[in-house]
PDB file of N, CA, C and O in Angstrom:
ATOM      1  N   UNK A   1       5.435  34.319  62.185  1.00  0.00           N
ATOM      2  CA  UNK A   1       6.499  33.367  62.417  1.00  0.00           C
ATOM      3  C   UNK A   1       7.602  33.613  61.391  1.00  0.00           C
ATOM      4  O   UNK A   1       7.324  33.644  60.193  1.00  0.00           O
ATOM      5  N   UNK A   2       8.706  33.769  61.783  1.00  0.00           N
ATOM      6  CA  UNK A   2       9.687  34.288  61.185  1.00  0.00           C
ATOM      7  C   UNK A   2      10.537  32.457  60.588  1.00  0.00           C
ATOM      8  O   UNK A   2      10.779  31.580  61.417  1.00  0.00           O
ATOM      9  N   UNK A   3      10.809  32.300  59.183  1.00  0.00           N
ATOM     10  CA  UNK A   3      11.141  30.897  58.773  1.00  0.00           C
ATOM     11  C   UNK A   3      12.396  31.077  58.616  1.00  0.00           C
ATOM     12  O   UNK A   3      12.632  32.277  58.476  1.00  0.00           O
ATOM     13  N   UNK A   4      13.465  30.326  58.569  1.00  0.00           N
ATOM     14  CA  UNK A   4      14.746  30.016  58.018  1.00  0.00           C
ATOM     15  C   UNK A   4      14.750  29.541  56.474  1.00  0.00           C
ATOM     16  O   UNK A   4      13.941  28.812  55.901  1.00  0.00           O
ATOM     17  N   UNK A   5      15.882  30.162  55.988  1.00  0.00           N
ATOM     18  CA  UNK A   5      16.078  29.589  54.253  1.00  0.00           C
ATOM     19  C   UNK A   5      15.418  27.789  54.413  1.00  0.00           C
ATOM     20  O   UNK A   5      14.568  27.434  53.597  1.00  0.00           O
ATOM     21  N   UNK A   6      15.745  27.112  55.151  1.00  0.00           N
ATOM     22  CA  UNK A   6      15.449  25.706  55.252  1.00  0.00           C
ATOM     23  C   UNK A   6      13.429  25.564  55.470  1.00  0.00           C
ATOM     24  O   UNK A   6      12.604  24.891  54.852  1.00  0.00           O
ATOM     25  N   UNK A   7      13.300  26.465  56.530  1.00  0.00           N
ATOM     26  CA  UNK A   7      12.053  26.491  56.616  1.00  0.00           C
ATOM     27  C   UNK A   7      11.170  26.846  55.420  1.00  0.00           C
ATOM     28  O   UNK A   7      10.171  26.170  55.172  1.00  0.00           O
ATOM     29  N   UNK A   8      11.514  27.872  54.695  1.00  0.00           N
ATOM     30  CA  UNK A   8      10.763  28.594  53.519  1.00  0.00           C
ATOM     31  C   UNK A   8      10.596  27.523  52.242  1.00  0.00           C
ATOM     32  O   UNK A   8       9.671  27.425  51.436  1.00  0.00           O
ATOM     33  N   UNK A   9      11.943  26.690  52.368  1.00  0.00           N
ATOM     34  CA  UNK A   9      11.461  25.639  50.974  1.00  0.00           C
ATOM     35  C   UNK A   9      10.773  24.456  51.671  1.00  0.00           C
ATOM     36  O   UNK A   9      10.126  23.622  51.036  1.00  0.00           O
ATOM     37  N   UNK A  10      10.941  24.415  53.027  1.00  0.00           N
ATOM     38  CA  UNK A  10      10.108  22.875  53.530  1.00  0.00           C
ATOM     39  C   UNK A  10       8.581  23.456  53.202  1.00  0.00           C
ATOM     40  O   UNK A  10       7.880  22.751  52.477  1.00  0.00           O
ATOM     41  N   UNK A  11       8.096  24.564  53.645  1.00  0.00           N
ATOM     42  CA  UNK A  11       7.009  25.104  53.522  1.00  0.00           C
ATOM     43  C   UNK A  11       6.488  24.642  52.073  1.00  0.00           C
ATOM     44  O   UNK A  11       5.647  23.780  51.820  1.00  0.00           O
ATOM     45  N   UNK A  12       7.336  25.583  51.053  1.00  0.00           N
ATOM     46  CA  UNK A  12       7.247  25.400  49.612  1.00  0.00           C
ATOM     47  C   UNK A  12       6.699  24.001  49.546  1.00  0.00           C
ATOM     48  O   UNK A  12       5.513  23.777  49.304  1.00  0.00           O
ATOM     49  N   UNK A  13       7.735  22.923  49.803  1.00  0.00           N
ATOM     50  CA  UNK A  13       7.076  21.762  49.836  1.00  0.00           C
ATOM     51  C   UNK A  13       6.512  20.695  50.374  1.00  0.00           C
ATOM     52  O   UNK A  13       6.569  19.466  50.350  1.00  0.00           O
ATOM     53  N   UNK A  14       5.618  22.093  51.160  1.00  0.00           N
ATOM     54  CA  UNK A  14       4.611  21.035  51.540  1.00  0.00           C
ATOM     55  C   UNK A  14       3.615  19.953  51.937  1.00  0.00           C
ATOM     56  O   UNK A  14       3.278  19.341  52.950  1.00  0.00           O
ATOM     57  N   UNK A  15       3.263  20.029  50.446  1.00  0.00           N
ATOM     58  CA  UNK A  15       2.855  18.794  49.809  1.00  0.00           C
ATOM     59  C   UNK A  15       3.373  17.557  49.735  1.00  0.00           C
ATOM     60  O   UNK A  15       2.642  16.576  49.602  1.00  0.00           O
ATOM     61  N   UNK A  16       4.273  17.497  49.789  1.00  0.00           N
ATOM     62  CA  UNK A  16       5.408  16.405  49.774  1.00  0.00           C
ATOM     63  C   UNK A  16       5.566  16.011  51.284  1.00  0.00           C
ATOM     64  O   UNK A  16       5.724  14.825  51.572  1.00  0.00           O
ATOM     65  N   UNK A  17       5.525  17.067  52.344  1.00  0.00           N
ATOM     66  CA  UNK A  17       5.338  16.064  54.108  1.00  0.00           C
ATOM     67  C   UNK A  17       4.713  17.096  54.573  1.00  0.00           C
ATOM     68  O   UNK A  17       4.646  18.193  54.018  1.00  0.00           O
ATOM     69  N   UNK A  18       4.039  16.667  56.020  1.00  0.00           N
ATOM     70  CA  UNK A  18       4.090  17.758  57.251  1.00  0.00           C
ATOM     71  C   UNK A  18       5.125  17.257  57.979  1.00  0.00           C
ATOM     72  O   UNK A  18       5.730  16.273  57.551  1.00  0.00           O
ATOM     73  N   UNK A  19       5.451  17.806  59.083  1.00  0.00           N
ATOM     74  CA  UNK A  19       6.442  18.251  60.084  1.00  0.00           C
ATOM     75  C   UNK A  19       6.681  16.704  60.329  1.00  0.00           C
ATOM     76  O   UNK A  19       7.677  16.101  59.929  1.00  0.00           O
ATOM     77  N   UNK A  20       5.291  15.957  61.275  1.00  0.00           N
ATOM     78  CA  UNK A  20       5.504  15.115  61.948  1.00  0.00           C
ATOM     79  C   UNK A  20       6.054  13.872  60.919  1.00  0.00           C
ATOM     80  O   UNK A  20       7.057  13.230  61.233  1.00  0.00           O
ATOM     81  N   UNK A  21       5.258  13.572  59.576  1.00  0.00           N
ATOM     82  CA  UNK A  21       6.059  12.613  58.942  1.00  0.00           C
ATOM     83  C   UNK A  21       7.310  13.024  58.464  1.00  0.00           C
ATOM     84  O   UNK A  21       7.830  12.061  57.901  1.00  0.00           O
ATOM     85  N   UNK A  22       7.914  13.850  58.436  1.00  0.00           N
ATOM     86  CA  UNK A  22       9.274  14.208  58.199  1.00  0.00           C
ATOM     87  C   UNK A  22      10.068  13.814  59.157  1.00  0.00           C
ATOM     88  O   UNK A  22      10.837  12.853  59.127  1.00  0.00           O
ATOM     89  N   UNK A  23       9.835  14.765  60.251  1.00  0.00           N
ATOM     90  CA  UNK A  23      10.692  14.153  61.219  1.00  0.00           C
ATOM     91  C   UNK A  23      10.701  12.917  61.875  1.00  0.00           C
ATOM     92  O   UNK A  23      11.533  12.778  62.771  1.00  0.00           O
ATOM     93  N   UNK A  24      10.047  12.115  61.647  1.00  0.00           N
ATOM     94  CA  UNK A  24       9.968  10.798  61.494  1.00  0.00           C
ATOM     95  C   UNK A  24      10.334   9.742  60.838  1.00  0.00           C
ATOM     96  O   UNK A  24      10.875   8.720  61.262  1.00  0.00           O
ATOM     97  N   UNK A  25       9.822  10.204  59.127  1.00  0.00           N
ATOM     98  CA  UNK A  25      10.854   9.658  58.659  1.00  0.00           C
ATOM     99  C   UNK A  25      12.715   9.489  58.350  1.00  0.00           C
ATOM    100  O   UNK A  25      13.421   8.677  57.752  1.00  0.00           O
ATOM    101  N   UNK A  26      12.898  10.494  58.974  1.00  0.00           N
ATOM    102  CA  UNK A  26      14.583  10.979  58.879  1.00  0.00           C
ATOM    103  C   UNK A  26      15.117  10.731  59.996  1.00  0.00           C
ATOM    104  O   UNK A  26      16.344  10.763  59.901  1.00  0.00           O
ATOM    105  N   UNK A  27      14.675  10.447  61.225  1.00  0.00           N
ATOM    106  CA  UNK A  27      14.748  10.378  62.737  1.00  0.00           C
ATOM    107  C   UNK A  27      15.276  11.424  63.406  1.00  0.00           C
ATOM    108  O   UNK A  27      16.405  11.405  63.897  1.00  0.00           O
ATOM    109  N   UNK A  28      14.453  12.428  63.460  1.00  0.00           N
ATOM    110  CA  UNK A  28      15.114  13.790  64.309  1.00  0.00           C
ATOM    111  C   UNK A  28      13.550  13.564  65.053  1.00  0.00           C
ATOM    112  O   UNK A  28      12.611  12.914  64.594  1.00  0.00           O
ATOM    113  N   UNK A  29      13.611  14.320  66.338  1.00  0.00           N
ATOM    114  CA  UNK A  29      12.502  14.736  67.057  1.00  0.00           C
ATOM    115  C   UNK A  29      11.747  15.864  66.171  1.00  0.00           C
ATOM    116  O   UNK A  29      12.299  16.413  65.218  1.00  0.00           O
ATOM    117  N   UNK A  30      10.379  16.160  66.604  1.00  0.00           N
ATOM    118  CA  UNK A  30       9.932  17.774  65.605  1.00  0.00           C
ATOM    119  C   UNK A  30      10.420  18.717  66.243  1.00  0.00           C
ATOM    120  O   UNK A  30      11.240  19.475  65.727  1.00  0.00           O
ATOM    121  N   UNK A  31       9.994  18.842  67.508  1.00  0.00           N
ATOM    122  CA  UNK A  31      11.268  19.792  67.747  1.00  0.00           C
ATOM    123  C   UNK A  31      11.907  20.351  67.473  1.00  0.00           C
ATOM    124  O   UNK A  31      11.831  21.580  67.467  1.00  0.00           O
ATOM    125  N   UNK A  32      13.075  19.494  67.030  1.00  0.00           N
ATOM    126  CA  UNK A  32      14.381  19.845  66.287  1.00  0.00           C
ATOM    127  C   UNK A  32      13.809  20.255  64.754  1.00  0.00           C
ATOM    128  O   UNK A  32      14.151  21.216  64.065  1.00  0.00           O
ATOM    129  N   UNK A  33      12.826  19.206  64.456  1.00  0.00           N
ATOM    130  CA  UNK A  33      12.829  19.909  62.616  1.00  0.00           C
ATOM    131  C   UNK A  33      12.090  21.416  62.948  1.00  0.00           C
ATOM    132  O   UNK A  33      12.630  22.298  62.281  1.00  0.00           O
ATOM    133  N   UNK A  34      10.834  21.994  63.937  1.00  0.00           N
ATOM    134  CA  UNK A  34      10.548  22.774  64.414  1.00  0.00           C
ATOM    135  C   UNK A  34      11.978  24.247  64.034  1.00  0.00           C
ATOM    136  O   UNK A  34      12.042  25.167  63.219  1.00  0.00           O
ATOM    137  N   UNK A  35      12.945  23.704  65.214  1.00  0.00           N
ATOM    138  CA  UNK A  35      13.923  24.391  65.413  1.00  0.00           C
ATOM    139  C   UNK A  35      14.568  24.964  64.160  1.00  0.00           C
ATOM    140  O   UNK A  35      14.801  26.126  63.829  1.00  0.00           O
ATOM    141  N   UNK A  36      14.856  23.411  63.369  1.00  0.00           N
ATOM    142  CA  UNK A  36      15.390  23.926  62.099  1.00  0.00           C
ATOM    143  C   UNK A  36      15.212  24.706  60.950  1.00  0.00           C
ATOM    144  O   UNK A  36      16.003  25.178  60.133  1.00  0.00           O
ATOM    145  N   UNK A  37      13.466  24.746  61.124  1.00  0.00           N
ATOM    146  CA  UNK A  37      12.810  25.234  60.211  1.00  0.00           C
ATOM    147  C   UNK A  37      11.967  26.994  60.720  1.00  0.00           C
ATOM    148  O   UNK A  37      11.235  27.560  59.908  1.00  0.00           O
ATOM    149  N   UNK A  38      12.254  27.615  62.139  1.00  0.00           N
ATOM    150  CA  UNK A  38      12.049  28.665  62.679  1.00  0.00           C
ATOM    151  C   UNK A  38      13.274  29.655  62.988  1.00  0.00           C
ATOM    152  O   UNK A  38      13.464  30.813  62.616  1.00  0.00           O
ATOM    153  N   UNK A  39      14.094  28.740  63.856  1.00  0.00           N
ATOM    154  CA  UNK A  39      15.414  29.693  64.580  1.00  0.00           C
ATOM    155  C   UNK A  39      16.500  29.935  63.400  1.00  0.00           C
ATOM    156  O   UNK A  39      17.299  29.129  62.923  1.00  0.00           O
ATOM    157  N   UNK A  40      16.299  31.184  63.104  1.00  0.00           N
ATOM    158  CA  UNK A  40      17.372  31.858  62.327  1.00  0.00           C
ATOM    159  C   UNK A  40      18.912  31.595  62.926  1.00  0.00           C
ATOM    160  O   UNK A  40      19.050  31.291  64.111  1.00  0.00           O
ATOM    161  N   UNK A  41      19.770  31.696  62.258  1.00  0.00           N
ATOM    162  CA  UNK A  41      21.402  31.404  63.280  1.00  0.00           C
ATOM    163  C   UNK A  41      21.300  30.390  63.783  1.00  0.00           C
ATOM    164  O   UNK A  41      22.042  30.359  64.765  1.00  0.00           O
ATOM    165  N   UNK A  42      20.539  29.110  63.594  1.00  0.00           N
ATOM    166  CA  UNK A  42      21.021  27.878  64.405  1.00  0.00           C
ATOM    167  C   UNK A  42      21.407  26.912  63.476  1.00  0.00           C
ATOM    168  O   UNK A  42      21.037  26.627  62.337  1.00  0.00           O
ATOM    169  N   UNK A  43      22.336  26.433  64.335  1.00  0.00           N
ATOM    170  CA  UNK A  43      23.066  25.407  62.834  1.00  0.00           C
ATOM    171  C   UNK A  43      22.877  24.403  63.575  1.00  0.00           C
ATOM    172  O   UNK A  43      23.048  24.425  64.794  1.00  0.00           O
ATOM    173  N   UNK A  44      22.394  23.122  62.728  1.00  0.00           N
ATOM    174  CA  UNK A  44      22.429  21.862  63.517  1.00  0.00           C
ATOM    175  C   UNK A  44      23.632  21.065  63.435  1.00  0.00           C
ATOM    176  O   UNK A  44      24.592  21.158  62.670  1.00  0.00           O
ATOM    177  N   UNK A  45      23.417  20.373  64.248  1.00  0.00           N
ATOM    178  CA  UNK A  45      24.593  18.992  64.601  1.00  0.00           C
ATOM    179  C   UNK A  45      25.012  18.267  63.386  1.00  0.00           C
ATOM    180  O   UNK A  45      24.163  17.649  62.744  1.00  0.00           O
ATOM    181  N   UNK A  46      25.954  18.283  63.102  1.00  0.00           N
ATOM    182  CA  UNK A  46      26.271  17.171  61.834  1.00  0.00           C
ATOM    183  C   UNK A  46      25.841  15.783  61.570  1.00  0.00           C
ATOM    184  O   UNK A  46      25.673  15.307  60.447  1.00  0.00           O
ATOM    185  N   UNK A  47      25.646  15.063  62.897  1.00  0.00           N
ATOM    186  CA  UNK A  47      24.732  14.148  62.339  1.00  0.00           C
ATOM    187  C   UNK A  47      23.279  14.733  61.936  1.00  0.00           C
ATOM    188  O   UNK A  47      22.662  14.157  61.039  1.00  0.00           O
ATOM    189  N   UNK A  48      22.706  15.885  62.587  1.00  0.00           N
ATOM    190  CA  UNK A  48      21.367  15.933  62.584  1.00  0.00           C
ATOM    191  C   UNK A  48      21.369  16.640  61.339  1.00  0.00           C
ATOM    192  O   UNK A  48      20.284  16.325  60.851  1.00  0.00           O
ATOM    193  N   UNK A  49      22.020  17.513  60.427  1.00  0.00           N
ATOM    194  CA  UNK A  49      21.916  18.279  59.486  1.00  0.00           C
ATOM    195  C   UNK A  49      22.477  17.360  58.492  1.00  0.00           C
ATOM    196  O   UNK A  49      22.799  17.986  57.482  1.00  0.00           O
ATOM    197  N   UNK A  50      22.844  15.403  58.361  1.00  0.00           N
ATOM    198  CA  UNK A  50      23.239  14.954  57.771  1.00  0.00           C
ATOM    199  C   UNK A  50      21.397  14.197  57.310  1.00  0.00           C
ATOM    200  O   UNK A  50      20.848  14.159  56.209  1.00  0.00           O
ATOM    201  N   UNK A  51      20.954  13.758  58.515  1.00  0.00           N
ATOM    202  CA  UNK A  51      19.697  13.664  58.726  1.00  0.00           C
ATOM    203  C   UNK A  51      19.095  14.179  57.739  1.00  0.00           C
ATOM    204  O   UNK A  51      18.931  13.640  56.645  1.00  0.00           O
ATOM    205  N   UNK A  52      18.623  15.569  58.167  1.00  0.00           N
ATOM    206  CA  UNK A  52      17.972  16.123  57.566  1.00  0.00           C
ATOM    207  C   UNK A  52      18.483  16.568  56.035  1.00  0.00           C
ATOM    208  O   UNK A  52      17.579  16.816  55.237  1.00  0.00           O
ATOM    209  N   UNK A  53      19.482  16.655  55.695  1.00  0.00           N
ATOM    210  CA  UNK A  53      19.674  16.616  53.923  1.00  0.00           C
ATOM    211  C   UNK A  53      19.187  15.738  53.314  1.00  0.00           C
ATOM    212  O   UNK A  53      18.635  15.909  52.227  1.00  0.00           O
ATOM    213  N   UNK A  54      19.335  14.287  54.078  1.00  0.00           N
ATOM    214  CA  UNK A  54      19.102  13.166  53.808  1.00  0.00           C
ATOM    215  C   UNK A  54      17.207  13.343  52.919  1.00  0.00           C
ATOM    216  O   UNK A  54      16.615  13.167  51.855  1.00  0.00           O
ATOM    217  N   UNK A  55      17.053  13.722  54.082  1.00  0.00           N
ATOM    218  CA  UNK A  55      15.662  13.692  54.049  1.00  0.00           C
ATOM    219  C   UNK A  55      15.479  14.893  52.218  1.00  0.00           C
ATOM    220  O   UNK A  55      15.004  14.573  51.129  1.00  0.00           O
ATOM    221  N   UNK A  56      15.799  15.574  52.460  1.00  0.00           N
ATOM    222  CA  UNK A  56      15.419  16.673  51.555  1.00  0.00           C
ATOM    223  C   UNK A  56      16.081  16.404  50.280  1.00  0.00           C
ATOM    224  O   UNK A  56      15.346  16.873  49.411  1.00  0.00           O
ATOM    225  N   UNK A  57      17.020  15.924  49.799  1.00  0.00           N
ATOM    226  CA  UNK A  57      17.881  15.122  48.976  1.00  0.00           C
ATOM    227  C   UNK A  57      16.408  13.515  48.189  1.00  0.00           C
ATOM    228  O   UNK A  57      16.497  12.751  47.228  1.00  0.00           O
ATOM    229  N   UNK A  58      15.566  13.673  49.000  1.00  0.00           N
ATOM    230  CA  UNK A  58      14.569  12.640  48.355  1.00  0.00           C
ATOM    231  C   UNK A  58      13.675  13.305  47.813  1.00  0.00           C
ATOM    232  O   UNK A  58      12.733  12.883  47.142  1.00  0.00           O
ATOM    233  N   UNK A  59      13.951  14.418  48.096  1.00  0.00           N
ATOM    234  CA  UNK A  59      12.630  15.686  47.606  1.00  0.00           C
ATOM    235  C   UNK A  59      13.236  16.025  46.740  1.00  0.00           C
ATOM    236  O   UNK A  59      12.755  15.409  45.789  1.00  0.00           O
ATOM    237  N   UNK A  60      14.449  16.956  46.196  1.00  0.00           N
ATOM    238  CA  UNK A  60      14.995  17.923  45.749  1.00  0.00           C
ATOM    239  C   UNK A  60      16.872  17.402  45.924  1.00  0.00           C
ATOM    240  O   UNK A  60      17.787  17.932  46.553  1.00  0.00           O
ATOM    241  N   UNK A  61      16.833  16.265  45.126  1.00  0.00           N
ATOM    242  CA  UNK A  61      17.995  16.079  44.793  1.00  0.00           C
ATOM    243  C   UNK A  61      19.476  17.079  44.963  1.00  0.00           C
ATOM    244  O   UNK A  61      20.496  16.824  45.603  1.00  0.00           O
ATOM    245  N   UNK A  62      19.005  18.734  43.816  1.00  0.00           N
ATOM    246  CA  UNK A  62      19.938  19.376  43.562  1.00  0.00           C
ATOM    247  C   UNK A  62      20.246  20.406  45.000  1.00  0.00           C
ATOM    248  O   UNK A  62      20.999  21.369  44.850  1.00  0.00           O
ATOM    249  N   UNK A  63      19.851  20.236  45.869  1.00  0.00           N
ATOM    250  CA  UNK A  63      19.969  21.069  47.306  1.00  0.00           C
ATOM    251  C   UNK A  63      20.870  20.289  48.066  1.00  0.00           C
ATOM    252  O   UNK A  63      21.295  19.135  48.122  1.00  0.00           O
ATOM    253  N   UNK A  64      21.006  21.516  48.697  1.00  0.00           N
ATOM    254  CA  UNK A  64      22.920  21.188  49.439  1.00  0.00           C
ATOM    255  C   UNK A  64      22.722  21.810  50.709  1.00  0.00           C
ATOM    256  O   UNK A  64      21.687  22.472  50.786  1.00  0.00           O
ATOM    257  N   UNK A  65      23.700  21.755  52.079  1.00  0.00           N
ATOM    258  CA  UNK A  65      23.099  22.195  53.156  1.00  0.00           C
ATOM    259  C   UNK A  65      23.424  23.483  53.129  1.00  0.00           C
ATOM    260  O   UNK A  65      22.911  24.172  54.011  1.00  0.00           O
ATOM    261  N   UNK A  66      24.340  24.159  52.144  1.00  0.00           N
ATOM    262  CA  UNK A  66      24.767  25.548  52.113  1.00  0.00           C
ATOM    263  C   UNK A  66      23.487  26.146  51.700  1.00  0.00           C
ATOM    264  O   UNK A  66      23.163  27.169  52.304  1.00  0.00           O
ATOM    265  N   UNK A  67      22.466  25.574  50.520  1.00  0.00           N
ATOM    266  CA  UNK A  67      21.617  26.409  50.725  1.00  0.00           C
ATOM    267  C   UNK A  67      20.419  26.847  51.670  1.00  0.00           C
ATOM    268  O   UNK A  67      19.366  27.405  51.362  1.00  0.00           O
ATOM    269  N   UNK A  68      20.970  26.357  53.132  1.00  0.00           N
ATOM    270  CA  UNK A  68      19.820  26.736  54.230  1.00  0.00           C
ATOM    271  C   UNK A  68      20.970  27.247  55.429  1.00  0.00           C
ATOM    272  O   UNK A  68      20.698  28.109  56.264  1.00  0.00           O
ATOM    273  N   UNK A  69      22.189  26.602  55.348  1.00  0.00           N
ATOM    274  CA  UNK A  69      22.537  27.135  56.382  1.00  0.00           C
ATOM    275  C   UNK A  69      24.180  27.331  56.484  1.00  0.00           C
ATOM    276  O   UNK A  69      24.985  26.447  56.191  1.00  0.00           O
ATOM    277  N   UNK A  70      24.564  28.820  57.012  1.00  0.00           N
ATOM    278  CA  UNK A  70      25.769  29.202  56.559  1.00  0.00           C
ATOM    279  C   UNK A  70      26.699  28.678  58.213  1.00  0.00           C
ATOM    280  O   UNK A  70      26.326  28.794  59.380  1.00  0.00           O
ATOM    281  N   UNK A  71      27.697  28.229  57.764  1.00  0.00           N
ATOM    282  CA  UNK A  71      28.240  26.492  58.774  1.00  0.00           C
ATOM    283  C   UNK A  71      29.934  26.773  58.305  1.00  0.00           C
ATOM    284  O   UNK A  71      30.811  25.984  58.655  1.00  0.00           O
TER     285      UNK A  71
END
């Protein structure tokens, strides 16, 4: 399975969620966190990539969406 910069640090951490409480707690479908975290070249929706910083910003404060995805 080939990961995205976004995928490789969700992996990293882990410990901190799986898929389904993530995307749950942030309100995206998995799916989409699926998507976000496999398909190379896909950029998400601005609300949904606002979402998901959101989410990762509780993990890892100093991360920004430039470092997963070039937008």
């Amino acid at each position: 399975m080939s990961l995205t910069p976004f995928g490789k640090w969700f992996y990293d951490e882990q410990d901190a969620y799986n898929q389904v409480e993530f995307a749950e707690e942030i309100g995206i479908t998995t799916d989409t966190l699926r998507t976000a975290l496999t398909r190379n070249g896909w950029i998400p929706s601005q609300n949904v990539m606002k979402k998901i910083m959101d989410g990762v910003k509780q993990i890892d404060p100093s991360k920004r969406a430039s470092h997963f995805w070039d937008y």
